[in-house]
ROVEXDO-833633 format. One record per residue (C-alpha): residue number from 1; x, y, z. Coordinates in Angstrom, 3 decimals. Last residue first. Example, Ala and Ser with C-alpha at 12.3 -4.5 7.8 and 13.67 -1.06 7.14 Angstrom:
<2, <13.670, -1.060, 7.140>>,
<1, <12.300, -4.500, 7.800>>,
This chain:
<469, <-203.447, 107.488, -47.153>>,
<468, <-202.556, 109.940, -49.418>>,
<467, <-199.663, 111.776, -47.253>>,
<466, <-198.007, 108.190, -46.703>>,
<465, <-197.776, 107.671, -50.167>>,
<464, <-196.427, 111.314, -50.607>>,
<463, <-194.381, 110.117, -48.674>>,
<462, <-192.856, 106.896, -49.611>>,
<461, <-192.404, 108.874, -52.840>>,
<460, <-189.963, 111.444, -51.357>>,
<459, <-188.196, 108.881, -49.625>>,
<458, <-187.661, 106.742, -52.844>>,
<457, <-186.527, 109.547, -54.871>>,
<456, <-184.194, 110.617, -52.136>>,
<455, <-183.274, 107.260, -52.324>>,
<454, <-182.227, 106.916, -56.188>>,
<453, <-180.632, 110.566, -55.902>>,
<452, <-178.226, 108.922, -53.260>>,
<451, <-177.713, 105.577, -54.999>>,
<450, <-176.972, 107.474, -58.421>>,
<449, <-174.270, 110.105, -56.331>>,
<448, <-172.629, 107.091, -55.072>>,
<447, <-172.252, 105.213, -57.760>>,
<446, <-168.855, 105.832, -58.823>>,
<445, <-167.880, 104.239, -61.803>>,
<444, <-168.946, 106.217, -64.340>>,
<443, <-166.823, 109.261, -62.373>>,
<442, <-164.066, 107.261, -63.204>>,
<441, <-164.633, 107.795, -66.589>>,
<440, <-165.046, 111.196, -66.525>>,
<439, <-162.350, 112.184, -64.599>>,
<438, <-160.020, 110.494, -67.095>>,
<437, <-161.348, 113.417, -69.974>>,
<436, <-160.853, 116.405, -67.135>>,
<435, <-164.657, 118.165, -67.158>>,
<434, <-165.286, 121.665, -68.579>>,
<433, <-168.174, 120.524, -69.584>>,
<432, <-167.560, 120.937, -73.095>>,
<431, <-164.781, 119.547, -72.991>>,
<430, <-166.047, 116.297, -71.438>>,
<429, <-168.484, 116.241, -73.996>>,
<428, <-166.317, 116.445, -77.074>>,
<427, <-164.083, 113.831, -75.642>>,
<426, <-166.762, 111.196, -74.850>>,
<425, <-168.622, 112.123, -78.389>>,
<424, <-165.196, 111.048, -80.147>>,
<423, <-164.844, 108.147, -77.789>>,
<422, <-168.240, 106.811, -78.836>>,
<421, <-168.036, 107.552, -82.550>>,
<420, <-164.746, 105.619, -83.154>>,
<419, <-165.716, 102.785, -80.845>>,
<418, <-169.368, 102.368, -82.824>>,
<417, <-168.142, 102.716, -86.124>>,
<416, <-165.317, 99.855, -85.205>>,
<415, <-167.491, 97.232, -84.213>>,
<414, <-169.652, 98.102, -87.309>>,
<413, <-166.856, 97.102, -89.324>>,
<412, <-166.847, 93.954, -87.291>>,
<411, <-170.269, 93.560, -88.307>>,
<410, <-169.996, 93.422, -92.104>>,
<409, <-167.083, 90.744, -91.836>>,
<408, <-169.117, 88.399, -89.560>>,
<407, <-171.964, 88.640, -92.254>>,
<406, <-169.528, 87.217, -94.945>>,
<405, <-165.614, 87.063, -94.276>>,
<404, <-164.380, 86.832, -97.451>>,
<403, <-166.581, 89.397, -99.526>>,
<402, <-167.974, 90.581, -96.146>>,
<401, <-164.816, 92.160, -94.846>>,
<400, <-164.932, 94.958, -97.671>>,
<399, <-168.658, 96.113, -97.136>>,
<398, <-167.800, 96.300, -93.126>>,
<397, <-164.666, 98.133, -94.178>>,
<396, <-166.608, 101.087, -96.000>>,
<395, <-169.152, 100.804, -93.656>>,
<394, <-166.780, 101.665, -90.978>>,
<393, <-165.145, 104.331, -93.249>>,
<392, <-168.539, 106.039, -94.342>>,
<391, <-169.142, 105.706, -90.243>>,
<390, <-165.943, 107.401, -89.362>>,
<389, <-166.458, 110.095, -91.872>>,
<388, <-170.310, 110.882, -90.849>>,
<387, <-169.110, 110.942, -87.104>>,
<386, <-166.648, 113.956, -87.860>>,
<385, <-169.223, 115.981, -89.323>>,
<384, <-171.522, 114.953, -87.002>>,
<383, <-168.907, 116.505, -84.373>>,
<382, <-168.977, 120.059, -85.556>>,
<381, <-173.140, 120.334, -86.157>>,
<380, <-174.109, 117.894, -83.064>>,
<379, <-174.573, 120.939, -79.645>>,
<378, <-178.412, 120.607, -79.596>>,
<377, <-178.337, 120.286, -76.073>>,
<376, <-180.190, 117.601, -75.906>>,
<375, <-178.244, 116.201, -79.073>>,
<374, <-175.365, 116.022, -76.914>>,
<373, <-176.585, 114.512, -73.959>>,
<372, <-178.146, 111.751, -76.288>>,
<371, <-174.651, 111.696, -77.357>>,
<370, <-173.243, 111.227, -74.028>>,
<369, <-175.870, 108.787, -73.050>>,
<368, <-174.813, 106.326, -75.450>>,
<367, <-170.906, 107.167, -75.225>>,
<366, <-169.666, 103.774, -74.142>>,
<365, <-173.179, 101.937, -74.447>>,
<364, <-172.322, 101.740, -78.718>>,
<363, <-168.829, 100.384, -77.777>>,
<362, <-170.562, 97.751, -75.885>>,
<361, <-173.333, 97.227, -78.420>>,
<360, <-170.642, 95.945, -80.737>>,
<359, <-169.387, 93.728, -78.575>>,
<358, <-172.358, 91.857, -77.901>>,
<357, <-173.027, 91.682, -81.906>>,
<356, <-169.408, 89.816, -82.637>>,
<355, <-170.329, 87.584, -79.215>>,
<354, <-173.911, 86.964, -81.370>>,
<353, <-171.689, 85.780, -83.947>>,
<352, <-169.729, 83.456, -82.254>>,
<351, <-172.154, 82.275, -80.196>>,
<350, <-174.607, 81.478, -83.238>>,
<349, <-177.893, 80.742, -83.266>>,
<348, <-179.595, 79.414, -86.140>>,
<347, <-182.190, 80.795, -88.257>>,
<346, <-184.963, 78.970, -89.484>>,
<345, <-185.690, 76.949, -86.454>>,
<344, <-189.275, 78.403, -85.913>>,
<343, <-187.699, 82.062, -86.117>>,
<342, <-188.951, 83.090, -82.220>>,
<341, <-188.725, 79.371, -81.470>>,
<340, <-185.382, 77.990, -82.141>>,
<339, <-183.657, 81.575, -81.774>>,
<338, <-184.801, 81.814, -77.853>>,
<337, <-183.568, 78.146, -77.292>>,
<336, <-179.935, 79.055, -78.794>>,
<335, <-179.890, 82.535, -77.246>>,
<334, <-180.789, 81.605, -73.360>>,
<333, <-177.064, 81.437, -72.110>>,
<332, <-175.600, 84.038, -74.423>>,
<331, <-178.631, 86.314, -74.812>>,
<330, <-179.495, 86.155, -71.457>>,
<329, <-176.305, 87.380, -70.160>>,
<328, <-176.238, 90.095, -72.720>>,
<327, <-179.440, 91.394, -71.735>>,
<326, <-178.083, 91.624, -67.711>>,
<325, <-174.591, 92.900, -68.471>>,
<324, <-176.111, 95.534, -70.985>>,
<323, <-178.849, 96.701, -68.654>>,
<322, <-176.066, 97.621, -65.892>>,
<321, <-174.102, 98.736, -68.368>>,
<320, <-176.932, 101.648, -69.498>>,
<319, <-178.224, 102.221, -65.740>>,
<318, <-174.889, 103.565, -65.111>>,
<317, <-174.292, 105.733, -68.184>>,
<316, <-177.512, 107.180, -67.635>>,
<315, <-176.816, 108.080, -63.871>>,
<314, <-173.363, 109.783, -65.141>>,
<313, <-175.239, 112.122, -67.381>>,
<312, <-177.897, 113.174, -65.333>>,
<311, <-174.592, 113.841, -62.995>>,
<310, <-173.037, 116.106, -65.760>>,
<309, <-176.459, 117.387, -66.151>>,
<308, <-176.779, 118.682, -62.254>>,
<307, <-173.055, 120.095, -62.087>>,
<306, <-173.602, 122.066, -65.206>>,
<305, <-176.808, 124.250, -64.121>>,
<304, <-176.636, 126.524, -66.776>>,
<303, <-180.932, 126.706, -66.358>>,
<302, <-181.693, 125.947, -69.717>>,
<301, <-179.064, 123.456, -69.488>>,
<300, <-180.720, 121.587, -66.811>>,
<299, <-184.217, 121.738, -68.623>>,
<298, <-182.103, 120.013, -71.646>>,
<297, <-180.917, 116.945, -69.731>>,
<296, <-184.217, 117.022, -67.668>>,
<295, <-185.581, 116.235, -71.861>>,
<294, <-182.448, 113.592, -72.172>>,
<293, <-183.322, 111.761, -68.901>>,
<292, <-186.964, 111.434, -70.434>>,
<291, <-185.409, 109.620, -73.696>>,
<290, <-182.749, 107.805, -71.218>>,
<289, <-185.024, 105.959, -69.063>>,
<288, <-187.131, 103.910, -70.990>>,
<287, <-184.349, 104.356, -73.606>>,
<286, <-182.050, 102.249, -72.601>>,
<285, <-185.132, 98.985, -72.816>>,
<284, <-185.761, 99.958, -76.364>>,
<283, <-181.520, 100.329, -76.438>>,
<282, <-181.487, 96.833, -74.864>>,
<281, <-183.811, 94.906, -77.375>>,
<280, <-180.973, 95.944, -79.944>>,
<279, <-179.102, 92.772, -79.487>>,
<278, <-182.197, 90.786, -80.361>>,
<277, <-182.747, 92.758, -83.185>>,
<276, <-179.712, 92.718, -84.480>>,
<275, <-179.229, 89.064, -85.029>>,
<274, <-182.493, 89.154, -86.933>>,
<273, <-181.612, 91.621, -89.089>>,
<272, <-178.135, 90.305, -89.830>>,
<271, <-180.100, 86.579, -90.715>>,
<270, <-182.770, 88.610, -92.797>>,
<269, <-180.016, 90.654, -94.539>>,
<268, <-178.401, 87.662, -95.302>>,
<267, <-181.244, 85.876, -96.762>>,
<266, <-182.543, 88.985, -98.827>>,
<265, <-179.124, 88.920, -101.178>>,
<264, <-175.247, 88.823, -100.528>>,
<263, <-173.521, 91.633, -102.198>>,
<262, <-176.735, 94.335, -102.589>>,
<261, <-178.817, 92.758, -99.877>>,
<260, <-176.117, 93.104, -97.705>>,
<259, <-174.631, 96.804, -98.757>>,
<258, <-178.589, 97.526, -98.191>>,
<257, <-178.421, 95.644, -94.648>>,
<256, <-174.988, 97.639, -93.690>>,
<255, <-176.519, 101.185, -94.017>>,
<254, <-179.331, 100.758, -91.918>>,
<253, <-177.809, 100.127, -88.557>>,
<252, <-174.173, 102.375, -88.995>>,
<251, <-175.140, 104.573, -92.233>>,
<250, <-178.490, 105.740, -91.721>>,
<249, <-179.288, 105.258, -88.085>>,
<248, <-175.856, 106.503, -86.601>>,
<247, <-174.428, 108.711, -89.949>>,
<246, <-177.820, 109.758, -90.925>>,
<245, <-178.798, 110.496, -87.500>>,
<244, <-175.244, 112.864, -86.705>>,
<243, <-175.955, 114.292, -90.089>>,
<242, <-179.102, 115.341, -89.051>>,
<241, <-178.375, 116.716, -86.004>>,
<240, <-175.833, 118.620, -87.099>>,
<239, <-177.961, 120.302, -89.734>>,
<238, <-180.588, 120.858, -87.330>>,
<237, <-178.253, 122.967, -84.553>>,
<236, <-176.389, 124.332, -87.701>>,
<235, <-179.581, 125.790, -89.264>>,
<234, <-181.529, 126.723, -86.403>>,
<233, <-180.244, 130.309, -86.075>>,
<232, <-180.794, 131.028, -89.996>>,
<231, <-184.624, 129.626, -89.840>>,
<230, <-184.908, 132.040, -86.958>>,
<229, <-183.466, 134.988, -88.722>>,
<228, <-185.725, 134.347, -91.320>>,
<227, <-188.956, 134.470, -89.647>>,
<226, <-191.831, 133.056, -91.655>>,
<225, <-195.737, 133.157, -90.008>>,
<224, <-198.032, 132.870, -92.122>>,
<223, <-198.858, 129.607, -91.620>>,
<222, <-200.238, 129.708, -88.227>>,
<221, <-200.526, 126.271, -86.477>>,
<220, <-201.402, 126.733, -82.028>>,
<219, <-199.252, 126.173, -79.726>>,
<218, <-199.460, 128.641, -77.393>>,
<217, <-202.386, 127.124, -75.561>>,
<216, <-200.480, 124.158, -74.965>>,
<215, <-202.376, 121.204, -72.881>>,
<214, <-205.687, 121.292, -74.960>>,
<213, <-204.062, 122.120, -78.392>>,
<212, <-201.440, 119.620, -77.798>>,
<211, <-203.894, 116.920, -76.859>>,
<210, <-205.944, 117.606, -80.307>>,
<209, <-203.198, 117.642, -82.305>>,
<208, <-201.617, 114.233, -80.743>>,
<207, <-204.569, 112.271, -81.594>>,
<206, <-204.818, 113.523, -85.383>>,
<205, <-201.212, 112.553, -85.451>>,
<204, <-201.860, 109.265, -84.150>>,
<203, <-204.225, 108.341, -86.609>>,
<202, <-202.269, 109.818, -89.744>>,
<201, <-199.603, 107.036, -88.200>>,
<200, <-201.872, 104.368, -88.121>>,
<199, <-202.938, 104.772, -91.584>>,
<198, <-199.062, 104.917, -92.886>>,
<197, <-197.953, 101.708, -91.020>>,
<196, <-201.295, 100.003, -92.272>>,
<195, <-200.734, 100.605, -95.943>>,
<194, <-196.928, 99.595, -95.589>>,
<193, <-198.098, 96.415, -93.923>>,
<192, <-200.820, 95.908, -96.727>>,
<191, <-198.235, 96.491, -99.100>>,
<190, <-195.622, 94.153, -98.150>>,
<189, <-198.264, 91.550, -98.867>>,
<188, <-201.538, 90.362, -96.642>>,
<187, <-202.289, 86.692, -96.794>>,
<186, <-205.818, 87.850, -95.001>>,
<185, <-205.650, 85.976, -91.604>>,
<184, <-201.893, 85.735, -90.709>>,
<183, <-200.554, 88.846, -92.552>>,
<182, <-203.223, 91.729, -92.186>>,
<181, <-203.476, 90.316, -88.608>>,
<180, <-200.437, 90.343, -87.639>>,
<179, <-200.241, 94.057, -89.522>>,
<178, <-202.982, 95.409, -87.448>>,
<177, <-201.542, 93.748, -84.403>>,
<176, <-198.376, 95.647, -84.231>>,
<175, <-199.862, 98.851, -86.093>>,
<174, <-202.288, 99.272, -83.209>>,
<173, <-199.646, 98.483, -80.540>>,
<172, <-197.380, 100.932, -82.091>>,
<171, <-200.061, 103.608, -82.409>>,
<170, <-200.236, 103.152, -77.941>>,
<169, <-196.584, 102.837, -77.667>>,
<168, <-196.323, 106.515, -78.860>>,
<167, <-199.688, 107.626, -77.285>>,
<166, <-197.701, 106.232, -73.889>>,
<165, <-194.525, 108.382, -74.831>>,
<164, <-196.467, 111.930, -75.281>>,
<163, <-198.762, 111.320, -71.774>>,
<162, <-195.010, 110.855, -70.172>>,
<161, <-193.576, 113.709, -71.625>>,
<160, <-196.128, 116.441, -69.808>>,
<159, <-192.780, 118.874, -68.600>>,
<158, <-194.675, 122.089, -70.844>>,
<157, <-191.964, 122.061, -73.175>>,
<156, <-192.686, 118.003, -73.730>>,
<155, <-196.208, 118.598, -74.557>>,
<154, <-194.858, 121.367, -77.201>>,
<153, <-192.619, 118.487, -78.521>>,
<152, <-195.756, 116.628, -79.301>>,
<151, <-196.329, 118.435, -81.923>>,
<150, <-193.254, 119.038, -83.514>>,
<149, <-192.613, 115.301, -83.140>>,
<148, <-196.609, 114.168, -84.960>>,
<147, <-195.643, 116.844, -87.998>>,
<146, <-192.280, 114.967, -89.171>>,
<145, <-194.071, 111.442, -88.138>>,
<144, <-196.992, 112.469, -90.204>>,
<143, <-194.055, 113.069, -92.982>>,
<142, <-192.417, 109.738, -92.403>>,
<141, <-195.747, 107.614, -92.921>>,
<140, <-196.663, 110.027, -96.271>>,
<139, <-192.912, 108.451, -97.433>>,
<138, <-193.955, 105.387, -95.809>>,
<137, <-196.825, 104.978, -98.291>>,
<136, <-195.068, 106.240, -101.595>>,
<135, <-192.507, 103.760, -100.277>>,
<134, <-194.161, 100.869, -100.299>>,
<133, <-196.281, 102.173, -103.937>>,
<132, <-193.281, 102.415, -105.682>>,
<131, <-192.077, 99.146, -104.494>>,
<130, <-195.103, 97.774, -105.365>>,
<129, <-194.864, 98.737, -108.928>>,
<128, <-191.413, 96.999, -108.874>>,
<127, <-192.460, 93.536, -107.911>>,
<126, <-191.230, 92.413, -104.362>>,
<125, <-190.846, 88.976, -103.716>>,
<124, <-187.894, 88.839, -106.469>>,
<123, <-185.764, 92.098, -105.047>>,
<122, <-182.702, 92.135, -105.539>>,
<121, <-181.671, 95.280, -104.340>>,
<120, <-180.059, 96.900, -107.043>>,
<119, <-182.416, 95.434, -109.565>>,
<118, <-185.598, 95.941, -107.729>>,
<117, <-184.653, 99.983, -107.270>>,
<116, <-184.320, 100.509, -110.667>>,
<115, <-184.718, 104.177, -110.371>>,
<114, <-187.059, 106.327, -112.451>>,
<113, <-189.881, 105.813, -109.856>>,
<112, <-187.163, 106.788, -106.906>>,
<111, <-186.661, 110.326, -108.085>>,
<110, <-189.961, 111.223, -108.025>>,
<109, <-190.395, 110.140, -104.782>>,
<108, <-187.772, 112.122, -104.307>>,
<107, <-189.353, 115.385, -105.271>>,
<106, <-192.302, 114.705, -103.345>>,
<105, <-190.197, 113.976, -100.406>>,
<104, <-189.004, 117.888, -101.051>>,
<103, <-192.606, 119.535, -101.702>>,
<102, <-193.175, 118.128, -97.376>>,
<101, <-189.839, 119.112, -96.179>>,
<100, <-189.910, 122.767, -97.499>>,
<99, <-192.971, 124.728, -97.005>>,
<98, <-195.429, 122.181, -94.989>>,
<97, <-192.311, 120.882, -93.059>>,
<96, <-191.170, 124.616, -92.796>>,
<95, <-194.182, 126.079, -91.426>>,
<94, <-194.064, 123.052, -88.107>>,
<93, <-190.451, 124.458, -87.516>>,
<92, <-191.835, 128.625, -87.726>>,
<91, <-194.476, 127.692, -85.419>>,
<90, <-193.189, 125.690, -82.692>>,
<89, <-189.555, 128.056, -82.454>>,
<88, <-192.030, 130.821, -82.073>>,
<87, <-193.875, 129.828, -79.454>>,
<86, <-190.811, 128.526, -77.611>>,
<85, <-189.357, 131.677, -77.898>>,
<84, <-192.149, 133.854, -76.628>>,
<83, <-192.585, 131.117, -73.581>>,
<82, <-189.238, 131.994, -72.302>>,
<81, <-189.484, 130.352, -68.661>>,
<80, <-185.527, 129.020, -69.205>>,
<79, <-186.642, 125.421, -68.612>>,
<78, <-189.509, 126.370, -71.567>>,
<77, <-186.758, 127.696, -73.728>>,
<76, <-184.814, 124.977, -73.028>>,
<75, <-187.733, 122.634, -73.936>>,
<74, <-188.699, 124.706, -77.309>>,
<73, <-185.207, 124.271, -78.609>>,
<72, <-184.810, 120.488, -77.606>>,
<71, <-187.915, 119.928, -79.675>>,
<70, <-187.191, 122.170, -82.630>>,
<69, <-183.616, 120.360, -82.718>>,
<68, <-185.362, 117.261, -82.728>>,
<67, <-187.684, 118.123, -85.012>>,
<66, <-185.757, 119.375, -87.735>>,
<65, <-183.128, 117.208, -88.054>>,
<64, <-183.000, 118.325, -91.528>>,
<63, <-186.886, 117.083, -92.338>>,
<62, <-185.886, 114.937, -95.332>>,
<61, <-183.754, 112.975, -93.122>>,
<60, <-186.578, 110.433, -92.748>>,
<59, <-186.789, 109.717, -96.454>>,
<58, <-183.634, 107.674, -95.690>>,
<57, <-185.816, 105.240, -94.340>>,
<56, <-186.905, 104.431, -97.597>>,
<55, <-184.004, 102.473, -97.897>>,
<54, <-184.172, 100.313, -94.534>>,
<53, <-187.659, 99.713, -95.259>>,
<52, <-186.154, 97.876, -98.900>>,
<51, <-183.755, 96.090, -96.840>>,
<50, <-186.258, 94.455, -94.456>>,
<49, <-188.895, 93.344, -96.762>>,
<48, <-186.105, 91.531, -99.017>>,
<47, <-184.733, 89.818, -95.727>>,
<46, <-188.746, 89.274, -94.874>>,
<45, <-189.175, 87.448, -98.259>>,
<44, <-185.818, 85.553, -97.780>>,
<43, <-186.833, 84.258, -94.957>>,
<42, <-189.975, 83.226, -96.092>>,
<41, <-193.519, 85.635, -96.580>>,
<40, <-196.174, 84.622, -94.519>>,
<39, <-193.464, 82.507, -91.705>>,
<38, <-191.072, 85.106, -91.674>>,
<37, <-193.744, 88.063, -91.698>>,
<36, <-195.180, 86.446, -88.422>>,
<35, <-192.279, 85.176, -87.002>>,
<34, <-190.477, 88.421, -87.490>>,
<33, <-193.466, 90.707, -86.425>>,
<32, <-193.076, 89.867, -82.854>>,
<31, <-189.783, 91.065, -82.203>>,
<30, <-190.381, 94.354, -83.814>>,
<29, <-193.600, 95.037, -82.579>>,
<28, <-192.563, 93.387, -79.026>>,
<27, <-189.838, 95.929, -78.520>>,
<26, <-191.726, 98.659, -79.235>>,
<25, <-194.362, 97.854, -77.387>>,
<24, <-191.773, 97.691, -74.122>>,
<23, <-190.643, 100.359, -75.457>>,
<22, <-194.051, 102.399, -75.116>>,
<21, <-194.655, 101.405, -72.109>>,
<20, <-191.954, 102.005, -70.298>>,
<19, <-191.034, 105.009, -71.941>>,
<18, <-194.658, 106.382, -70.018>>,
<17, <-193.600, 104.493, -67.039>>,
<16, <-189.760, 106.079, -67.201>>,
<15, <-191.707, 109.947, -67.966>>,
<14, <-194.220, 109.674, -64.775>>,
<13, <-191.255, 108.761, -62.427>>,
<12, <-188.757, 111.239, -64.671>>,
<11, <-191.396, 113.872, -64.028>>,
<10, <-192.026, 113.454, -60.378>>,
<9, <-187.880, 112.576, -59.552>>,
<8, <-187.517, 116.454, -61.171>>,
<7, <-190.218, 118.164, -59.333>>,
<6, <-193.099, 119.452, -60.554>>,
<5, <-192.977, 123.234, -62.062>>,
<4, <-193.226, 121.760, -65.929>>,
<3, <-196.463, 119.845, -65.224>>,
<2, <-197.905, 123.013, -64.277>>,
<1, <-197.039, 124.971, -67.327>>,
């Protein structure tokens, strides 16, 4: 537990580079592929591509939430020096993917051969034995995943996040040009990418085994182990959770490109794809720092020490509109030229529309750290609940607004998902804290406390760089 007894500004240093990275991969696998997979497969191929991945995405909440609320679990314990807990909280959540999550995707992908998934998609690029097989292989991608967070939440117990994030961006290079190259030089289909997706996943598991086992001696698989008084304590802490991702990630981003492909075809859900991505490049950029801010988050809350999250808090919140204001800034004045060569010309930009996606991030930056705060603390089961029904209505009104409106229409419900959930995860916050609701905000604004921690950060680095040389 070395790692875990360095100082805060040590492990957010090593944690921001290790985000860094792996975003900034991120970021480039998912702009770079359009191009790519536009020009091998059309517009309309990639739309088509696009909406069936959103679908099996749903797969994903097979595990319950499971891992994150393993993760956060095993961190506080860690922050609270309760190494018995964490143990246990490692083995019995890695027991129940092999007991429960893993016979449960089987049971869907039963499900989904007897389903006409072509039909209600529209899929003519895609024939429907290789749908079956797409998301056979990102079914087995999602379940490596499952394993992959469990493990590597035992490197973020013992404070070594950063070495977890750069493995991350590491696969996600790998992937990136194993699928470029798949498509470009070998006319690789929607297969091939699936194919690769799920190989370089079992690769990076197998990596992330081996590290855990070196840097956590505790962790260690045992399959006989079932405690369940454990399972019964983690139920509402993973049930939130997942509701509170299927209601962001499932029903807010993913949700409106199947209604799309349903009403309108592959071609719009290429075009809202597209448009989203570029506004999205901020929350890979976001989470540089907010992913390792969440983990302090949790130490913090191990230790009851309010006053230090509520400030973790505040310096999220900061860096988030400061990185909104710059990316939007580009977008608007750099968007036309950007568009013209990233989709060769096949998609044009659109201020109006891109304005309609601006704003929409905004209400997603008001209470973006808040809910990461949130889900640190593993503190999601009452407020998914109310999340779920405010996205279902967003959706709802997205799906409605396209029939006249067309793509606009299906974002401006979004606008609305996003300002309902933010102030709802504001307020719950706030009371939980203890904190007066108008305080808060004007707390945002203060960056004092962010310019103080930045240079004693700064002075403690200048040396230690001093010391070295």
């Amino acid at each position: 537990m070395a790692e875990a007894k360095r100082g805060i500004g040590r492990r957010l240093s090593l944690g921001v580079s290790g985000q860094a990275f792996s975003r900034i991969i991120f970021a480039l696998n998912t702009v770079a592929l359009i191009p790519v997979l536009i020009r091998a497969w059309g517009v309309g191929g990639y739309g088509q591509w696009v909406a069936l991945t959103a679908l099996a995405s749903y797969m994903s909440y097979s595990n319950f939430g499971l891992v994150s609320t393993s993760a956060n679990e095993m961190v506080m314990a860690a922050g609270a020096d309760d190494h018995v807990r964490a143990r246990r909280t490692f083995q019995m959540s890695l027991n129940l993917t092999f007991y429960i999550v893993l016979p449960l995707i089987l049971v869907i992908l039963a499900i989904v051969a007897i389903t006409p998934i072509s039909q209600i998609l529209q899929l003519t690029a895609i024939t429907p034995g290789q749908v079956q097989l797409i998301i056979t292989l990102m079914a087995a991608q999602f379940w490596f995943m499952t394993v992959r967070g469990l493990m590597v939440a035992a490197l973020y117990a013992t404070g070594s996040y950063g070495l977890g994030y750069y493995l991350a961006g590491a696969a996600k290079l790998i992937e990136l040009i194993g699928i470029a190259t798949a498509v470009t030089f070998f006319h690789g289909s929607p297969v091939s990418a699936a194919a690769i997706m799920a190989s370089v996943a079992l690769m990076d598991l197998t990596i992330i085994v081996l590290v855990t086992y070196r840097a956590a001696p505790w962790a260690r698989i045992d399959l006989r182990q079932f405690d369940r008084s454990w399972v019964m304590t983690q139920a509402k802490p993973a049930i939130g959770f997942a509701l509170w991702n299927l209601s962001i990630m499932g029903i807010l981003i993913q949700g409106p490109r199947i209604v799309l492909a349903s009403l309108l075809g592959g071609q719009a859900v290429a075009i809202y794809a597209i448009y989203g991505t570029a506004m999205r490049l901020m929350d890979q950029l976001l989470l540089m720092v907010v992913l390792p801010l969440e983990i302090e988050i949790a130490h913090s809350v191990g230790r009851k020490a309010i006053d230090q999250t509520y400030r973790l808090v505040g310096l999220g919140t900061q860096f988030s509109w400061a990185l909104f204001v710059v990316v939007a800034s580009f977008l608007m004045i750099c968007g036309p030229l950007v568009f013209h060569f990233w989709t060769r010309g096949q998609v044009v930009f659109s201020y109006g529309l891109m304005a309609l996606y601006l704003l929409m991030s905004a209400c997603n930056q008001l209470g973006r750290v808040s809910a990461h705060a949130l889900s640190s603390m593993n503190r999601l089961y009452g407020l998914s609940f109310v999340t779920l029904v405010i996205s279902l209505a967003a959706l709802g009104l997205g799906a409605l607004l396209t029939v006249p409106l067309k793509i606009p229409g299906m974002v401006i419900g979004g606008i609305v998902g996003e300002l309902g959930t933010s102030l709802v995860v504001i307020v719950v916050l706030t009371r939980w804290m203890g904190k007066p609701l108008s305080r808060f905000f004007i707390d945002q604004l203060d960056v004092r406390d962010t310019l103080a921690f930045a240079k004693t950060q700064g002075d403690r680095l200048w040396l230690r760089l001093r010391g070295s040389t």
